[in-house]
DRENDO-1510 file (C-alpha; in Angstrom, 1 decimal, always signed):
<recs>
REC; n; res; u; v; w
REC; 1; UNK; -86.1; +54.3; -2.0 .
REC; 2; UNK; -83.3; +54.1; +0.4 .
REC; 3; UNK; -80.2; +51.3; -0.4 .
REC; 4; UNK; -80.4; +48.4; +1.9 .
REC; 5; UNK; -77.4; +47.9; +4.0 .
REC; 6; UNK; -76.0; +45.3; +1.9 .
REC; 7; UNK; -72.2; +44.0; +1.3 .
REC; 8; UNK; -73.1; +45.4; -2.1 .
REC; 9; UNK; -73.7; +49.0; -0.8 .
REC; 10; UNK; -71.1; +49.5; +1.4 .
REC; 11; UNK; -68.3; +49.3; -1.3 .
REC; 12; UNK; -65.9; +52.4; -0.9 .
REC; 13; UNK; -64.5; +54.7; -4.1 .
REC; 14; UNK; -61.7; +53.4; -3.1 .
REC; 15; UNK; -62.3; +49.3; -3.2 .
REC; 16; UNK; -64.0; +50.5; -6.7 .
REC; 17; UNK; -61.5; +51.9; -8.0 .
REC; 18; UNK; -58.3; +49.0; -7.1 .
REC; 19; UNK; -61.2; +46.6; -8.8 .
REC; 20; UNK; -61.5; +48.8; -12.1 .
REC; 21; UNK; -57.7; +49.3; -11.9 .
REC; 22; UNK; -57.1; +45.5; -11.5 .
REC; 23; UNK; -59.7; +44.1; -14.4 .
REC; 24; UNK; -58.0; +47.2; -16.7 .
REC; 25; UNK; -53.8; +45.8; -15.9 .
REC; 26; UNK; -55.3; +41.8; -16.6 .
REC; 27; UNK; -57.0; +42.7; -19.9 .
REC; 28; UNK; -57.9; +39.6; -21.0 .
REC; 29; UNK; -56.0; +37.9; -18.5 .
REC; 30; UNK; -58.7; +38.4; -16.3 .
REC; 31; UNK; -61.2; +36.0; -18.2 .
REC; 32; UNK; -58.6; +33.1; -18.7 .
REC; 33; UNK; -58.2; +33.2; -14.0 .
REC; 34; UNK; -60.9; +30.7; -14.0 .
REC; 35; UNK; -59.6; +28.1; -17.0 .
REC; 36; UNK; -56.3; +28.4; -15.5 .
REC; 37; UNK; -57.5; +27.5; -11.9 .
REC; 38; UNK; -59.8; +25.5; -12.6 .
REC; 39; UNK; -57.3; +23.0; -15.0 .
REC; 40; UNK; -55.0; +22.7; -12.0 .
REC; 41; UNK; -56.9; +21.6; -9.3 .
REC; 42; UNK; -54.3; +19.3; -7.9 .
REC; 43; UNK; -51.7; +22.1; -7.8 .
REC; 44; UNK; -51.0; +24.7; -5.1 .
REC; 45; UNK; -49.9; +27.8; -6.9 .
REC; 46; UNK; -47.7; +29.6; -4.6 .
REC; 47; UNK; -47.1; +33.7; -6.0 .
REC; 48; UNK; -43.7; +35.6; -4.7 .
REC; 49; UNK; -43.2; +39.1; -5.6 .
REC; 50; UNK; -39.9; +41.2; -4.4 .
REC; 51; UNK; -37.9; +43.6; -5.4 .
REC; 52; UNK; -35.2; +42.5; -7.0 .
REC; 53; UNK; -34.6; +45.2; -9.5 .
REC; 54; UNK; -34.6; +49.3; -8.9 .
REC; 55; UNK; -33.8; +51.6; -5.7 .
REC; 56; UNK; -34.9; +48.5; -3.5 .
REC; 57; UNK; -32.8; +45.9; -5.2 .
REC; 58; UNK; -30.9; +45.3; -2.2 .
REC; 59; UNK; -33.5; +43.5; -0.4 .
REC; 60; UNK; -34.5; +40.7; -3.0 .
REC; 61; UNK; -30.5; +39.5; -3.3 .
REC; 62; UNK; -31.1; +36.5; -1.6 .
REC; 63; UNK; -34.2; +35.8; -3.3 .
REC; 64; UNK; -32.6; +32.9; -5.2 .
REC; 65; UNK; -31.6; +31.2; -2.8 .
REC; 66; UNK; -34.7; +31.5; -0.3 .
REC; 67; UNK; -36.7; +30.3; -3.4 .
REC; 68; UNK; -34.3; +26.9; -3.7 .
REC; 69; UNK; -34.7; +26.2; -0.2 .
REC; 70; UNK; -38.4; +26.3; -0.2 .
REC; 71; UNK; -38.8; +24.5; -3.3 .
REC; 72; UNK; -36.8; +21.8; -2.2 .
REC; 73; UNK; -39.2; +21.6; +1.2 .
REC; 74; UNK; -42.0; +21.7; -1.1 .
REC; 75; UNK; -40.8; +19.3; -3.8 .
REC; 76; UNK; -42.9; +16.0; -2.5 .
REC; 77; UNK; -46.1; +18.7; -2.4 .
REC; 78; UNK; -48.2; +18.6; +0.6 .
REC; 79; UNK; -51.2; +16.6; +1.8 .
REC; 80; UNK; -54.2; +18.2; +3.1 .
REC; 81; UNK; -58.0; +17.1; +3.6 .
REC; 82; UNK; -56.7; +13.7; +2.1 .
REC; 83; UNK; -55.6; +14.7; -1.2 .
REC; 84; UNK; -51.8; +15.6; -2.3 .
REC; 85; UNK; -51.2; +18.8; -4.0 .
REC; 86; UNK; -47.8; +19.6; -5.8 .
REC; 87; UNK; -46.6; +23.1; -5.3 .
REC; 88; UNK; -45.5; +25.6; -7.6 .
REC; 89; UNK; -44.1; +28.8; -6.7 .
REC; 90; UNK; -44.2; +31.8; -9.5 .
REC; 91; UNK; -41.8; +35.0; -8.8 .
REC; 92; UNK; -42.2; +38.1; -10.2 .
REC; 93; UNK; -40.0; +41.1; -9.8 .
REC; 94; UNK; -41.9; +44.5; -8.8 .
REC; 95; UNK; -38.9; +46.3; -9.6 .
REC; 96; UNK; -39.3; +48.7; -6.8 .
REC; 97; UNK; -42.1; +50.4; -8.8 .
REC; 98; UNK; -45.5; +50.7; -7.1 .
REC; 99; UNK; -47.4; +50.3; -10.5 .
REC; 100; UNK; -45.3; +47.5; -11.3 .
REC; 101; UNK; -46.3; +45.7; -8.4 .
REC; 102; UNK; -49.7; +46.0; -8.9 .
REC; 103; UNK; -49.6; +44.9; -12.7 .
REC; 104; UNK; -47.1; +41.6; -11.8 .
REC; 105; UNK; -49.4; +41.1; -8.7 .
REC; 106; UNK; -52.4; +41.0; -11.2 .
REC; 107; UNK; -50.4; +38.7; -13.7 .
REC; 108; UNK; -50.3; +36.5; -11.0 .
REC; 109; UNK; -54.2; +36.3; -9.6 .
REC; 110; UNK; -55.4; +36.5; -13.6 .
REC; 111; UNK; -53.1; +34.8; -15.5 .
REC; 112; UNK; -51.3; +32.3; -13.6 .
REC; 113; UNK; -54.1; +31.9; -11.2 .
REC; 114; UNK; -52.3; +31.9; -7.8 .
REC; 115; UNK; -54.1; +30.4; -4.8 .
REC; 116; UNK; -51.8; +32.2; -2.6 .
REC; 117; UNK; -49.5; +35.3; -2.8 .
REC; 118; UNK; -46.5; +36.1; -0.8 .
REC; 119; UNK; -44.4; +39.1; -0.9 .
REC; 120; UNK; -41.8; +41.3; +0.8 .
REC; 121; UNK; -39.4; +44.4; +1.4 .
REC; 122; UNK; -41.0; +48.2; +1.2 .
REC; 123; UNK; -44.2; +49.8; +0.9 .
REC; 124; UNK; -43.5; +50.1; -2.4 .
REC; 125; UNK; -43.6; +46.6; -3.4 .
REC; 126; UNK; -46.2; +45.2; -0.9 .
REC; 127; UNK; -48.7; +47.7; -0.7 .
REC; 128; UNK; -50.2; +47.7; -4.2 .
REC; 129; UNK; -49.4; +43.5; -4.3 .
REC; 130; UNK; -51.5; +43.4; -1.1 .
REC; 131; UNK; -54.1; +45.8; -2.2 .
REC; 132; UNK; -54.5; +43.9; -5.5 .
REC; 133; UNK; -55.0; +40.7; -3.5 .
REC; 134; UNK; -57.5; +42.4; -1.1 .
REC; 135; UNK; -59.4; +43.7; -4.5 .
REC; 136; UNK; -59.4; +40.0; -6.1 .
REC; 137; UNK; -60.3; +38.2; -2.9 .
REC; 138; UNK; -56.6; +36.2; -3.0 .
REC; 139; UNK; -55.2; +35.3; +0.2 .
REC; 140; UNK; -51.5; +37.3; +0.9 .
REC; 141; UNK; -49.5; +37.7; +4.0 .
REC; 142; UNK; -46.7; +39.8; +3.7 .
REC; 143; UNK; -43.6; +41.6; +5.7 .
REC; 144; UNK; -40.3; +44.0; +6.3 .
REC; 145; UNK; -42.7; +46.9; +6.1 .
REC; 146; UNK; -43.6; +48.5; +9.4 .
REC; 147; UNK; -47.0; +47.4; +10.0 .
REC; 148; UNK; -48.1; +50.5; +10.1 .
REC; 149; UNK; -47.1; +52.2; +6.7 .
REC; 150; UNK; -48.8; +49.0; +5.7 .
REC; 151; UNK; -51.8; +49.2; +7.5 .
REC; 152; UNK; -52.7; +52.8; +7.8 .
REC; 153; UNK; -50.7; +53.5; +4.4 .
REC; 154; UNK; -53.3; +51.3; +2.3 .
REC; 155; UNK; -56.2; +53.2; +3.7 .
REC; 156; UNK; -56.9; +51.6; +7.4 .
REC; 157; UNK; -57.7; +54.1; +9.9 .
REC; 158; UNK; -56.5; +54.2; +13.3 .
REC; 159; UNK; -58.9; +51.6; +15.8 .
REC; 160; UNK; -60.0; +49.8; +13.1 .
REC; 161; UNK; -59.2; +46.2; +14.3 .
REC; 162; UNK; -59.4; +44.6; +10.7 .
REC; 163; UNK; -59.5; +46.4; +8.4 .
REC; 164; UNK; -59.0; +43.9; +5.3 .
REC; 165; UNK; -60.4; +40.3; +4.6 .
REC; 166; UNK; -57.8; +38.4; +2.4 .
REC; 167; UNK; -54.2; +40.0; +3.5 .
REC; 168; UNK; -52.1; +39.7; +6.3 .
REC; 169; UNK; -49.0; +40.8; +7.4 .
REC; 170; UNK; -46.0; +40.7; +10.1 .
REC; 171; UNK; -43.1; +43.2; +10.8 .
REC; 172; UNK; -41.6; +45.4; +13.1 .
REC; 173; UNK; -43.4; +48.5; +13.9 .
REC; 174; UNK; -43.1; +51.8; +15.4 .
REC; 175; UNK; -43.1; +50.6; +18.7 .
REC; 176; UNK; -40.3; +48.4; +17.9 .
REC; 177; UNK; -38.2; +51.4; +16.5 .
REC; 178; UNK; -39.1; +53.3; +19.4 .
REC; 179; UNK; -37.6; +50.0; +22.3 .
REC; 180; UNK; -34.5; +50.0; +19.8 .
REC; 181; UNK; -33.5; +53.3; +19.4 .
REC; 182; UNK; -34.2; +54.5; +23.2 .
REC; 183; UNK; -32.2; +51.6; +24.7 .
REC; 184; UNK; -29.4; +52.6; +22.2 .
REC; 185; UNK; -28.8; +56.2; +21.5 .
REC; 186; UNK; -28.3; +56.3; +25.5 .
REC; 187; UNK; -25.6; +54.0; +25.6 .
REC; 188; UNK; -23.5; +57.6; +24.3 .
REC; 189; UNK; -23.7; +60.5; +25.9 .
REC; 190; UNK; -26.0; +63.4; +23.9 .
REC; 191; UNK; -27.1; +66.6; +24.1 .
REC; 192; UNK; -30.7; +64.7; +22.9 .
REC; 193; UNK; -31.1; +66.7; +19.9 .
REC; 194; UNK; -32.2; +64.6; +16.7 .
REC; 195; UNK; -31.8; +65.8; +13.1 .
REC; 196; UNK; -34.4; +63.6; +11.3 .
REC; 197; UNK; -34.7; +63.4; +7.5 .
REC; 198; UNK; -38.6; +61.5; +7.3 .
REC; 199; UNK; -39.6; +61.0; +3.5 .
REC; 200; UNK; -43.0; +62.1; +2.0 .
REC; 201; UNK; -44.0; +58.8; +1.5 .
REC; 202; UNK; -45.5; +55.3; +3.3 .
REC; 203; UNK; -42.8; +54.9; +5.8 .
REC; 204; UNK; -41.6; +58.7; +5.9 .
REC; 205; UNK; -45.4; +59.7; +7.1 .
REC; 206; UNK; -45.9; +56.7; +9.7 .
REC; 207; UNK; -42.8; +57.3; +11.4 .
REC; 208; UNK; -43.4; +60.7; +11.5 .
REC; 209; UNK; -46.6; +60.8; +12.8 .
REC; 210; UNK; -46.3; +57.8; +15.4 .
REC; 211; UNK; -42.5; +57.7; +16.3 .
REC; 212; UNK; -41.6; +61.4; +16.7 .
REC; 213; UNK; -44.6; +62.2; +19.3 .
REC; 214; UNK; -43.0; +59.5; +21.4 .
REC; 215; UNK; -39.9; +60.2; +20.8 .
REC; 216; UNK; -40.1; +63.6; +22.3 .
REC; 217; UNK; -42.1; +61.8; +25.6 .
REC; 218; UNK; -39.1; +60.3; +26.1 .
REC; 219; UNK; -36.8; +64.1; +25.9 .
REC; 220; UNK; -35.4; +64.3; +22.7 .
REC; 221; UNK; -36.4; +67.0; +20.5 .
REC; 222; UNK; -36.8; +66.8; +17.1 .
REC; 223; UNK; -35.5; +68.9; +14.6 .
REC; 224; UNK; -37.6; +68.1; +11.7 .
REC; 225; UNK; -37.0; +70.3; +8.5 .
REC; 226; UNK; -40.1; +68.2; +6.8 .
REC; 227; UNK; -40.9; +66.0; +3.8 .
REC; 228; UNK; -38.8; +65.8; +1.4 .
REC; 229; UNK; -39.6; +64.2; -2.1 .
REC; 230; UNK; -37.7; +60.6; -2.7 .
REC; 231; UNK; -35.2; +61.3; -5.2 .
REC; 232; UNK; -34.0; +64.2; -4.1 .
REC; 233; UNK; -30.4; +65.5; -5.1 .
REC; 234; UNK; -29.3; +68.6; -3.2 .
REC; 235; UNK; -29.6; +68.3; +0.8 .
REC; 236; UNK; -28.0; +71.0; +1.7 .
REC; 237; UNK; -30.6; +73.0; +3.3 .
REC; 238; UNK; -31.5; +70.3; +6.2 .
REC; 239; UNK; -27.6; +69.7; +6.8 .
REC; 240; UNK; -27.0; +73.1; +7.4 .
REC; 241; UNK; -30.4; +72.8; +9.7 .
REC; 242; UNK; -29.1; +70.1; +11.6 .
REC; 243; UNK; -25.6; +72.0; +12.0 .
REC; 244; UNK; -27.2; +75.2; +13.3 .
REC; 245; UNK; -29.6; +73.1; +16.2 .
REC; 246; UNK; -26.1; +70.7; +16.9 .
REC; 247; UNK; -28.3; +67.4; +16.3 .
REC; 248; UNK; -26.3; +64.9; +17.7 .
REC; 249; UNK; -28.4; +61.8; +16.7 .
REC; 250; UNK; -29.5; +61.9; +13.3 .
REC; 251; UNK; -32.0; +58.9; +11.9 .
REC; 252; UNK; -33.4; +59.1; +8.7 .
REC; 253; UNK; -35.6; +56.3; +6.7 .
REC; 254; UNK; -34.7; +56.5; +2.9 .
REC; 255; UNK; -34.7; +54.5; +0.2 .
REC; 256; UNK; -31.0; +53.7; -0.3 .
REC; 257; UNK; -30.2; +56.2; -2.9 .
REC; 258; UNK; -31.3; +59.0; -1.4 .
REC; 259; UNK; -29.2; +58.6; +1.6 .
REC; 260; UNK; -25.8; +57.6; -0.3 .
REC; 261; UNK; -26.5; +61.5; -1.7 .
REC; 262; UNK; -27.1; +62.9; +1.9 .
REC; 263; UNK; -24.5; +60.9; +3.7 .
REC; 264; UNK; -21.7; +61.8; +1.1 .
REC; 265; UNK; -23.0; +65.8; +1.3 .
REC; 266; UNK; -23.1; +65.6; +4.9 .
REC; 267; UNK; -19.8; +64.8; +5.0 .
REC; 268; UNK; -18.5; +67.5; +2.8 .
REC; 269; UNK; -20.4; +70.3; +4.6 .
REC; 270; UNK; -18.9; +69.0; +7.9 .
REC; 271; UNK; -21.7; +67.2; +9.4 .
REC; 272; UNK; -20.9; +64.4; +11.5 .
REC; 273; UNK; -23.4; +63.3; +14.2 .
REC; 274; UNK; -22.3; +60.9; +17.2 .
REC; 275; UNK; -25.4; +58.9; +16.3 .
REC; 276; UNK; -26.5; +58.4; +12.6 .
REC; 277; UNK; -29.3; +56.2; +12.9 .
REC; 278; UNK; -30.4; +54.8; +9.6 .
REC; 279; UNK; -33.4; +52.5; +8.6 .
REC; 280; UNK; -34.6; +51.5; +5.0 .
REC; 281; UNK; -31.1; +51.5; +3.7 .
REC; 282; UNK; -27.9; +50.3; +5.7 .
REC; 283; UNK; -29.7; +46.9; +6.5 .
REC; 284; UNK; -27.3; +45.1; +4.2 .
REC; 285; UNK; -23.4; +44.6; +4.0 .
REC; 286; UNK; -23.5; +45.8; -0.1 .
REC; 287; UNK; -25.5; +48.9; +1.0 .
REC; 288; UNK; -22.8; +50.0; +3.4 .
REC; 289; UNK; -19.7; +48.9; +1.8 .
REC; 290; UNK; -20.8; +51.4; -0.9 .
REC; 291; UNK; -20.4; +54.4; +1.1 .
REC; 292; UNK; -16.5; +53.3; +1.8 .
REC; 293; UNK; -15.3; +55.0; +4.4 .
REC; 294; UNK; -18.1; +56.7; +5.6 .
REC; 295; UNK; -20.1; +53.6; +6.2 .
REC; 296; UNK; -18.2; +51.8; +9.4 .
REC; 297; UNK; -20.2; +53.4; +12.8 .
REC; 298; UNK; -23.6; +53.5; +11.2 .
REC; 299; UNK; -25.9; +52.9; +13.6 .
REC; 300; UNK; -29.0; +50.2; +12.2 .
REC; 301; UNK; -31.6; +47.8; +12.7 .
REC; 302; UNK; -32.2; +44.3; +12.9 .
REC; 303; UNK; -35.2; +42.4; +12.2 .
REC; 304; UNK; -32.9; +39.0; +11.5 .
REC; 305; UNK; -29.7; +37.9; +12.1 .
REC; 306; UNK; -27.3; +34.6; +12.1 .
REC; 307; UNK; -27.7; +34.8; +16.0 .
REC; 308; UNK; -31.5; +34.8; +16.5 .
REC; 309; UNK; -32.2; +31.8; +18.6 .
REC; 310; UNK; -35.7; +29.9; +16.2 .
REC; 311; UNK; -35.8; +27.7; +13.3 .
REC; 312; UNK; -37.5; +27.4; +10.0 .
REC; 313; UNK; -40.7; +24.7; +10.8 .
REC; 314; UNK; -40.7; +24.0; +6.9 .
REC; 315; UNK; -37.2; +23.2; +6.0 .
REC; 316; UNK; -36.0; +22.7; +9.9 .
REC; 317; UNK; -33.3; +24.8; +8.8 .
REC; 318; UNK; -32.0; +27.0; +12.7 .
REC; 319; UNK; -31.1; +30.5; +11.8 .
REC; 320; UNK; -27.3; +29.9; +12.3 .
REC; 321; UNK; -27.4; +27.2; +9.3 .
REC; 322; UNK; -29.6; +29.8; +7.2 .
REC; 323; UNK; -26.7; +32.3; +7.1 .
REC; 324; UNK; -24.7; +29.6; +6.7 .
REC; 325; UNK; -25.6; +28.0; +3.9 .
REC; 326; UNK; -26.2; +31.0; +2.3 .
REC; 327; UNK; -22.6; +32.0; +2.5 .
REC; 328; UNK; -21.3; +28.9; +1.3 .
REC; 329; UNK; -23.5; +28.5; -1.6 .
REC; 330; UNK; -23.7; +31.8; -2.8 .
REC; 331; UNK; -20.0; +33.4; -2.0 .
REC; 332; UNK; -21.6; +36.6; -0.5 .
REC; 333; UNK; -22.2; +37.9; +3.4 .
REC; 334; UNK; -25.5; +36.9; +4.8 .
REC; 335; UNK; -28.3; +39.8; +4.7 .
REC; 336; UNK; -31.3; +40.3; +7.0 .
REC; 337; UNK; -33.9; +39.6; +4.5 .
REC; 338; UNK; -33.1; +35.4; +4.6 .
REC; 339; UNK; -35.4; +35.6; +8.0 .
REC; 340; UNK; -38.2; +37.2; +7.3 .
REC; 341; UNK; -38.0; +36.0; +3.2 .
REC; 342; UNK; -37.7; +32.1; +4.4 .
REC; 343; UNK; -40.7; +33.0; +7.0 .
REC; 344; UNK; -43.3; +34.1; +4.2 .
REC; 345; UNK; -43.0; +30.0; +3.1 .
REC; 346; UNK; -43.1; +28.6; +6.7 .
REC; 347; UNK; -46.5; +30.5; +7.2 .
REC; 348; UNK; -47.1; +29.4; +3.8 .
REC; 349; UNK; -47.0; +26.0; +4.4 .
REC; 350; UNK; -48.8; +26.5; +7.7 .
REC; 351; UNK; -51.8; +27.9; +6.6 .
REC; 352; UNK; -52.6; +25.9; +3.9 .
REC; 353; UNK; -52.1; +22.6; +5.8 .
REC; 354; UNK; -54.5; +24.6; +8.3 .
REC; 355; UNK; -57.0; +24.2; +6.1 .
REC; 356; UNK; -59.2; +21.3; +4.5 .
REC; 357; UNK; -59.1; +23.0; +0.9 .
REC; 358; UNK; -56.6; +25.0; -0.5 .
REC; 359; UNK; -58.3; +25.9; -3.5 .
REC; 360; UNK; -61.1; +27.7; -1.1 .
REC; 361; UNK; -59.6; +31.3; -1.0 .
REC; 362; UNK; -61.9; +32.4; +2.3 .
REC; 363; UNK; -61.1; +29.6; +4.3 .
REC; 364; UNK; -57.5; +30.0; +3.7 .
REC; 365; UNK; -57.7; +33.9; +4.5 .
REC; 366; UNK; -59.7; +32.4; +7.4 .
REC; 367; UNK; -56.9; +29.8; +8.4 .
REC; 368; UNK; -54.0; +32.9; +8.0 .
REC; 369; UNK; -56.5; +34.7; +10.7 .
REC; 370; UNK; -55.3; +32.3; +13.4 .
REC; 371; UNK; -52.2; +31.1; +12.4 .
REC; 372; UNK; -49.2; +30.4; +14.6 .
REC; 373; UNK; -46.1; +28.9; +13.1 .
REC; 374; UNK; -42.2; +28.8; +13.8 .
REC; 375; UNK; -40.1; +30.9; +11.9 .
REC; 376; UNK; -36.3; +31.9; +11.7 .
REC; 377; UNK; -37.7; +35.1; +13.2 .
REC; 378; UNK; -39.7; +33.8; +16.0 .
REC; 379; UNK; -42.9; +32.8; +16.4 .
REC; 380; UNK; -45.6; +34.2; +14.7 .
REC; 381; UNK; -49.5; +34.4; +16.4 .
REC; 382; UNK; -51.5; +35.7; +14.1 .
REC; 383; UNK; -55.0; +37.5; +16.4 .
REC; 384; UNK; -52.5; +38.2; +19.3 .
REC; 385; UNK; -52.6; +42.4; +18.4 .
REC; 386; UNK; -51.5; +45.0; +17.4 .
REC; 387; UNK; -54.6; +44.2; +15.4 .
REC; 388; UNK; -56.4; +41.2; +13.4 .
REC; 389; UNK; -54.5; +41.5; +10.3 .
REC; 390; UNK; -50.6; +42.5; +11.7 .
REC; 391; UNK; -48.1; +40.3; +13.8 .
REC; 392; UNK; -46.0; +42.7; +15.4 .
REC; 393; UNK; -42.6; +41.3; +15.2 .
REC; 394; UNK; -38.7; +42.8; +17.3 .
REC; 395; UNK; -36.3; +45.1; +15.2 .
REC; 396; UNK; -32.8; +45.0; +17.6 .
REC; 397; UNK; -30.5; +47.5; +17.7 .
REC; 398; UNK; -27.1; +47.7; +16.5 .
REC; 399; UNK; -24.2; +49.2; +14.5 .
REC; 400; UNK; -22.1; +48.7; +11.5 .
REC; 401; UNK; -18.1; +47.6; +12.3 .
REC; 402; UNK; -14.9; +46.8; +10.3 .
REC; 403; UNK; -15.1; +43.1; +10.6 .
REC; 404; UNK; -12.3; +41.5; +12.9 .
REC; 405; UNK; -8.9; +40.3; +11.1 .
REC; 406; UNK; -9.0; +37.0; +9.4 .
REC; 407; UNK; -12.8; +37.9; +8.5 .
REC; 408; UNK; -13.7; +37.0; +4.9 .
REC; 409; UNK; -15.7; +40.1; +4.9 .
REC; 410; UNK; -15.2; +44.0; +5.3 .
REC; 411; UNK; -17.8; +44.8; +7.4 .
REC; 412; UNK; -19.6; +43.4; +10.6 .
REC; 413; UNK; -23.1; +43.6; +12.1 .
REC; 414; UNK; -23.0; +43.2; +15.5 .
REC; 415; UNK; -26.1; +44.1; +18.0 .
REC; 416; UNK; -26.4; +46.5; +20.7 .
REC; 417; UNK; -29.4; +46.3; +22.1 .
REC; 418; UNK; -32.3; +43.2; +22.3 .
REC; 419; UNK; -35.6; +45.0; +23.9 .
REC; 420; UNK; -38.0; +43.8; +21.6 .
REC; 421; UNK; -36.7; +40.2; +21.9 .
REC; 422; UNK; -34.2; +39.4; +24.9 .
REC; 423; UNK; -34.2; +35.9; +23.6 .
REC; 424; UNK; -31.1; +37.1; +20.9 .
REC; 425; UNK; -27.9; +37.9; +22.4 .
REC; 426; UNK; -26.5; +41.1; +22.3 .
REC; 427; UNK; -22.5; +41.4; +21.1 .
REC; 428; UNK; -21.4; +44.9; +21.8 .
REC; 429; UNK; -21.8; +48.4; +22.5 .
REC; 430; UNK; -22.6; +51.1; +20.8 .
REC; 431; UNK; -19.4; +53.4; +19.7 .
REC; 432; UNK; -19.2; +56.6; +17.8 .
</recs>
């Protein structure tokens, strides 16, 4: 007899085995979900993983902080269908470590019995945290990795329009990277000619299979020597590469280690771009004051800043303020990662309240479907494209500076481009 076209018969090998691998990390976890649910039905549990540990550390620093501000928002708990809910948020660390992820994002669904998880910062973290979600039918939206090595790198193919049930996601995407970096690089003159150093992994093989095509539309050739492995120690073959075809641009999308190692070589074998693009790493001031003097005139991306022109709707709190406040409660520079990191909880708070149950995990996947909230990064419309599950949202364009006398800091960010949102000012040219 031939199966029926059931739900039950079109599971993939591939949904069977994140369900075998997420029932095998709970153990017996997975039995006590239920009791633990079910004994806290008048609480919202709220899941959070990041990296704040390992190669990625640099993007959960101001973890802490985000976290206060969004418990204090949440303190009084929410009202929804009638009934008031308190709110608990649980953070884990994924330590930069894929199978981490997945065993602290199963911790999560299993053990502390999440109703809705949230997490952030590299394919690395998010993908197995979302894919554990997808498998366990827990609603996750998530963000700061280009859609794309999210979407396609989970197993999506391309023109699927939605291609999972239970996660969601927003971020910057190739199209973005493409806006920023050809209404920079031609504020220099070039001879067009770009080194690239594209990783074999998530982000390496999106970027290389979406942005270099387009790139080379637009006249630049690409000098790719290929993947290379993450971790990698001795670059010396691609610098002397890049020397021999005179690449004048260079853009690369590392983890941060790896490009410490290549920067520093590159240097000592006398290779000095005019443009060194870099993405992945050199988003924050602690990343680039590392490299001493070889960090001022590094050319980056934005996907938040101080000057971004939109407000948080949960804690009300405008952009300027976040930075801010951050600053003066913590003692350090602001990063990038308070936008998008203070966003996750504004959508938060805007799906559940868009629903009439909370504890109904389909209906709030459902509610995440059409969401559209404010958010220190803009606006978010969730069913607006680039497909039913992604919010495509600007990375600007900009560079790295000394910071101006009398700065408490060493280092500035300052933009130099604003195509993919020309509601954020731009401050300055690109230099080499």
């Amino acid at each position: 007899m031939r199966p029926t076209n059931s739900c039950h018969n079109r599971w993939h090998r591939r949904d069977l085995i994140k369900l075998l691998a997420a029932t095998a990390v709970a153990g017996p976890a997975f039995l006590r979900g239920t009791t633990s649910k079910a004994a806290s039905s008048d609480v919202i549990k709220i899941g959070f993983v990041s990296p704040r540990t390992g190669p990625a550390a640099g993007f959960g620093e101001p973890d802490a902080y985000v976290l206060g501000l969004a418990r204090k928002a949440l303190a009084r708990g929410l009202t929804i269908g009638g009934k008031r809910y308190d709110v608990q948020i649980v953070e884990k660390d994924g330590q930069s470590n894929p199978q981490r992820g997945a065993q602290v994002a199963n911790d999560l669904i299993n053990a502390d019995g999440v109703d809705l998880m949230l997490t952030t910062s590299t394919p690395e973290t998010v993908n197995p945290v979302s894919d554990a979600c997808e498998a366990a039918g827990v609603p996750c939206i998530s963000t700061v990795v280009p859609w794309e090595a999210w979407y396609y790198g989970r197993g999506a193919k391309p023109g699927q329009p939605n291609a999972y049930e239970y996660t969601y996601h927003f971020c910057f995407g190739v199209e973005q990277f493409h806006l920023a970096y050809t209404h920079l690089w031609p504020q220099l003159s070039t001879n067009k000619k770009v080194g690239v150093m594209w990783p074999n992994d998530s982000d390496g093989n999106a970027i290389r299979r979406e942005l270099g095509p387009l790139l080379a539309k637009d006249g630049y050739t690409i000098v790719d020597p290929g993947p290379y492995t993450d971790g990698t120690n001795d670059y010396s073959s691609q610098i002397a590469k890049f020397k021999a075809e005179d690449c004048e641009i260079f853009n690369t999308f590392p983890i941060p280690s790896d490009f410490v190692t290549f920067w520093q070589q590159a240097a000592q074998q006398g290779y000095k771009p005019k443009i060194a693009q870099i993405a992945k790493t050199g988003l924050f001031p602690s990343q680039v004051e590392a490299l001493g003097s070889l960090g001022p005139g590094l050319a980056s991306g934005a996907y938040w800043t101080p000057t971004f022109p939109y407000t948080s709707s949960l804690t009300n709190i405008s952009s300027k303020d976040l930075a801010t406040g951050y600053q003066n409660s913590v003692g350090k520079q602001w990063t990038q990662q308070l936008g998008p990191s203070l966003a996750l909880f504004d959508a938060a708070a805007a799906a559940l309240k868009a629903t009439t149950d909370p504890k109904d995990k389909a209906a709030l996947a459902k509610a995440i479907s059409t969401l559209d909230v404010e958010t220190p990064i803009g606006r978010l419309q969730w069913g607006k494209g680039p497909n039913a599950n992604v919010v495509a949202t600007p990375i600007l364009g900009g560079q790295w500076v000394n910071a101006p006398a009398g700065s408490n800091y060493k280092l500035d960010f300052v933009l130099c481009e604003n195509s993919s949102d020309p509601n954020v000012p731009i401050a300055a040219q690109l230099h080499a």
